[in-house]
C-alpha positions as CSV (number, residue, x, y, z in Angstrom):
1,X,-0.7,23.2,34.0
2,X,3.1,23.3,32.7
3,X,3.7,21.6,29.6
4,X,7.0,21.5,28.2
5,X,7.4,19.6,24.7
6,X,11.0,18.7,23.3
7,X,11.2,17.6,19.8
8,X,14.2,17.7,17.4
9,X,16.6,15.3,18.5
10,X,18.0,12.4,15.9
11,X,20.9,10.8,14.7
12,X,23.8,12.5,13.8
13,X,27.3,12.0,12.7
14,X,30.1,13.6,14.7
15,X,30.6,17.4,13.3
16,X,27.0,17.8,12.8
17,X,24.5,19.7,13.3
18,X,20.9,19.6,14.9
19,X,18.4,22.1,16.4
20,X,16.3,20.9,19.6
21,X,12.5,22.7,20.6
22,X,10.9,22.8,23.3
23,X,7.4,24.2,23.0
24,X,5.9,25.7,26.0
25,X,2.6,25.9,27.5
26,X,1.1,26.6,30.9
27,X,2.6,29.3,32.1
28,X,3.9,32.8,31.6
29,X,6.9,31.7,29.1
30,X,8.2,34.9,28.4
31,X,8.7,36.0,32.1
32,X,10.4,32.3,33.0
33,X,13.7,31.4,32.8
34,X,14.2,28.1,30.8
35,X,17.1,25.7,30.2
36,X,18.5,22.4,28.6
37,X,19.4,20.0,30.2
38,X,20.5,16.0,29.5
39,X,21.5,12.3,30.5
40,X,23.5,9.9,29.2
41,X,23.2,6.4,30.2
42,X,25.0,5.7,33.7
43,X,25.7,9.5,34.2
44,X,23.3,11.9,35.9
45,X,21.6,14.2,34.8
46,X,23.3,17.8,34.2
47,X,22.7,21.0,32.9
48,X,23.8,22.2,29.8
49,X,22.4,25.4,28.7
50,X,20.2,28.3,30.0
51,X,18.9,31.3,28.9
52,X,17.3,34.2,31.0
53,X,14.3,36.4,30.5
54,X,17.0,39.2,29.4
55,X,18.4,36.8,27.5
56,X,21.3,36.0,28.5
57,X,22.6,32.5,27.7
58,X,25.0,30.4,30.1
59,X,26.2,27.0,28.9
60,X,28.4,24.4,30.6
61,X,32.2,24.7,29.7
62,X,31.8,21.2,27.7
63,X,29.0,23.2,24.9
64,X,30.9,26.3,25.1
65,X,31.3,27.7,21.8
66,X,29.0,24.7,19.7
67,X,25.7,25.7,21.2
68,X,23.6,28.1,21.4
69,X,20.3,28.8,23.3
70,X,17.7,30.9,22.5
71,X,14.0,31.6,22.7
72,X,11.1,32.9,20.6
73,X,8.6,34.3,23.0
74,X,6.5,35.0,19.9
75,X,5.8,31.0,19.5
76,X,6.5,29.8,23.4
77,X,9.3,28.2,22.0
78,X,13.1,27.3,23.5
79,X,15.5,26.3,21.2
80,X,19.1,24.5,21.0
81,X,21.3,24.9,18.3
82,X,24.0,22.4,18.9
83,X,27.0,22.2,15.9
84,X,29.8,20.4,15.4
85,X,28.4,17.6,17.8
86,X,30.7,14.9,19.3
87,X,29.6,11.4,20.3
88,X,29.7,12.4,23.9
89,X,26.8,14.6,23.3
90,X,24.9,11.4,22.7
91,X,22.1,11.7,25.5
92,X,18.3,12.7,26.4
93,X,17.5,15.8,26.2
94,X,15.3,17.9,28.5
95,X,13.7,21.2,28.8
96,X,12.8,22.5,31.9
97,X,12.0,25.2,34.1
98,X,11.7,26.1,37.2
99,X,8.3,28.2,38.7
100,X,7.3,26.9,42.2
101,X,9.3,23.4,41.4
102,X,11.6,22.3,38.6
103,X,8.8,20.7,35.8
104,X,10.4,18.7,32.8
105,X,9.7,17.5,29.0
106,X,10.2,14.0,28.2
107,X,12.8,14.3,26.6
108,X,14.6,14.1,23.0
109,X,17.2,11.4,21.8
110,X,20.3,13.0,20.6
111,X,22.5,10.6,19.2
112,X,25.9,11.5,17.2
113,X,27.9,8.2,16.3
């Protein structure tokens, strides 16, 4: 079965820096797409960061240029390297992927105050 892990998230001050994981088991990671995504209290829940099985990265405008997505297939991993971090970064953070449906972590606190 799909098992996605997120780990990494804590409290930060703004202009910080943290690094999210998500490890991966289940499934063929290295031939799935994966992504980040996150919610904030009272706001849905929305996408914030992708990356292919070419590689290629694609990030909502509001990350643009202060994170960065990657992945180790080596160590099933998915990672998000998030710098100078504002306060309304502050959410839950979720890895996910999509196969035959959409299947999520639990999710990792990110809080920058």
């Amino acid at each position: 079965h799909v098992q996605l892990v997120e780990s990494g998230g804590d409290l930060v001050h703004p202009g910080g820096s943290l690094r999210l994981s998500c490890a991966v088991s289940g499934f063929t990671f290295s031939s799935t797409y994966m992504a980040w995504f996150r919610q904030a209290p009272g706001r849905e829940r929305e996408e914030v960061a992708a990356i292919d099985t070419q590689d290629i990265p694609s990030y909502t405008d509001s990350v643009k240029g202060r994170f960065t997505i990657s992945r180790d297939n080596a160590e099933n991993t998915v990672y998000l390297q998030m710098t100078t971090l504002k306060s309304e970064d502050t959410a839950l953070y979720f890895c996910t992927t999509y196969i035959v449906s959409r299947d999520w972590g639990q999710g990792t606190q990110v809080t920058v105050s």
